[in-house]
C-alpha positions, 0 to 999 in steps of 0.5 A, a space after each residue: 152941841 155939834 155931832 161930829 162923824 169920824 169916816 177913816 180911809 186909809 191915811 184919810 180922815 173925814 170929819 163931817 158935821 151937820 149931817 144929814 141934812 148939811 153935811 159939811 166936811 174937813 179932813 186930815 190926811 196922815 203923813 209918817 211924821 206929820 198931819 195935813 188938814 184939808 179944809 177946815 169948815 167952820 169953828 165947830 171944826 177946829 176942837 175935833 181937829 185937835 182931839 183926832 191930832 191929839 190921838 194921831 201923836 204929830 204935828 200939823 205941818 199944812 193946813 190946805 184949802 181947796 177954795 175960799 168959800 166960807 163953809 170951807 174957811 170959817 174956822 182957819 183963824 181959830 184953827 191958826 190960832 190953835 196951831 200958829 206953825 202950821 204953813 197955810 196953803 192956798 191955790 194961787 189963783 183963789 188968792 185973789 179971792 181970798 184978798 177980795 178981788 173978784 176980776 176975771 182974767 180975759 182967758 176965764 169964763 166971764 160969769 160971776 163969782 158966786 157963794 158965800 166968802 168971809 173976811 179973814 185975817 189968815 194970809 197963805 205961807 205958801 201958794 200953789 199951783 198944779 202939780 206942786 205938791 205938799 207932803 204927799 199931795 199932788 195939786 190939781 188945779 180943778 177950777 169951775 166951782 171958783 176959778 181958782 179950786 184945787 185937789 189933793 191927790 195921794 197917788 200912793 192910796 190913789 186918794 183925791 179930795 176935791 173941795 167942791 169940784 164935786 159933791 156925794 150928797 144928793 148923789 155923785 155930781 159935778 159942780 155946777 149939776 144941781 142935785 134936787 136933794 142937795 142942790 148948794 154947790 150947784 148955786 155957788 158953782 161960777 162956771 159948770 163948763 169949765 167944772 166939767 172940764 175939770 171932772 173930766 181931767 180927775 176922771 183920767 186919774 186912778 181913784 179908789 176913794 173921792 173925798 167931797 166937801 159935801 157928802 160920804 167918802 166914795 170908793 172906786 167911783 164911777 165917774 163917767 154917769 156924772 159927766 154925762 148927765 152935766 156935759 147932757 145939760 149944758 147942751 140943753 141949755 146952749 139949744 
């Protein structure tokens, strides 16, 4: 049996399994009347999702993902299965990805899509884009781990939960910046330039938690050092 970590934030529950060595996160952010997860993880996920719901007393109204890589999506089939009038929620341009078109628009990075995807039957309801936004969730679209990779951001609790945009474990990181403790993200990252450039669009947010797919929640971050040390290693690499 898993062991399942309970973190609270706010109206921010982190949920994370196969810690420490592989710590995979999903969260369910609390609205007054209704519950939104983020990310469901993989199977093991979906009983823990319904207990905490459950004990919360609502509803869940979205199920969002910030990328379709598969220790983000294994478990939306079931968890679907679990809550069948949850609106499923996916960044337009990952849809693509999600449907096994891996193209690259002539605009984008031209380096390979990379990390683990998994065929699933579940289709979106609804498809976003930046700025739209889902209950209390602004999108940002925060491409660079896929080309299509968004963030939530909760304006009122100055919230965000980035996916794989960035990562706790091993230290706070950029996608794309491999960490020697925990250097995954970084080889399923498709474009470290383009990561950082969307680090660099969060950094200009007011954030009192950053919630990663990988790693403990992260109170008043401190983003500038992250940025650096990657924006240090792409200038290294081009010379």
């Amino acid at each position: 049996m898993t062991d399942m970590k309970y973190t609270t934030y706010k109206s921010l529950y982190q949920l994370t399994a196969f810690s420490p060595l592989f710590p995979i996160n999903a969260y369910i952010f609390e609205e007054q009347a209704s519950l939104t997860v983020i990310d469901v993880g993989l199977n093991v996920f979906v009983k823990h999702i319904e207990k905490l719901a459950r004990k919360l007393d609502k509803p869940v109204k979205f199920i969002i993902l910030t990328h379709p890589h598969l220790d983000h999506i294994a478990g939306l089939d079931l968890l679907k299965k679990q809550f069948p009038e949850a609106k499923i929620v996916f960044s337009k341009r990952d849809t693509r990805l999600l449907n096994g078109d891996f193209s690259l628009d002539p605009t984008e990075f031209q380096g390979k899509i990379k990390g683990g995807f998994k065929e699933i039957e579940t289709r979106p309801d609804i498809v976003v884009d930046e700025h739209d936004e889902i209950g209390s969730l602004k999108v940002i679209n925060t491409p660079g781990h896929t080309p299509g990779s968004i963030s939530l951001y909760d304006s009122s609790h100055k919230i965000i939960i980035t996916g794989d945009a960035f990562q706790t474990k091993g230290g706070l990181a950029i996608a794309g910046d491999k960490r020697k403790f925990f250097p995954f993200p970084a080889f399923a990252t498709w474009s470290k330039q383009t990561a950082l450039q969307s680090a660099e669009k969060i950094a200009h947010l007011q954030i009192d938690c950053l919630a990663t797919g990988h790693g403990k929640l992260l109170i008043n971050p401190d983003f500038k050092p992250a940025i650096k040390r990657l924006d240090n290693k792409i200038s290294e690499e081009k010379n």
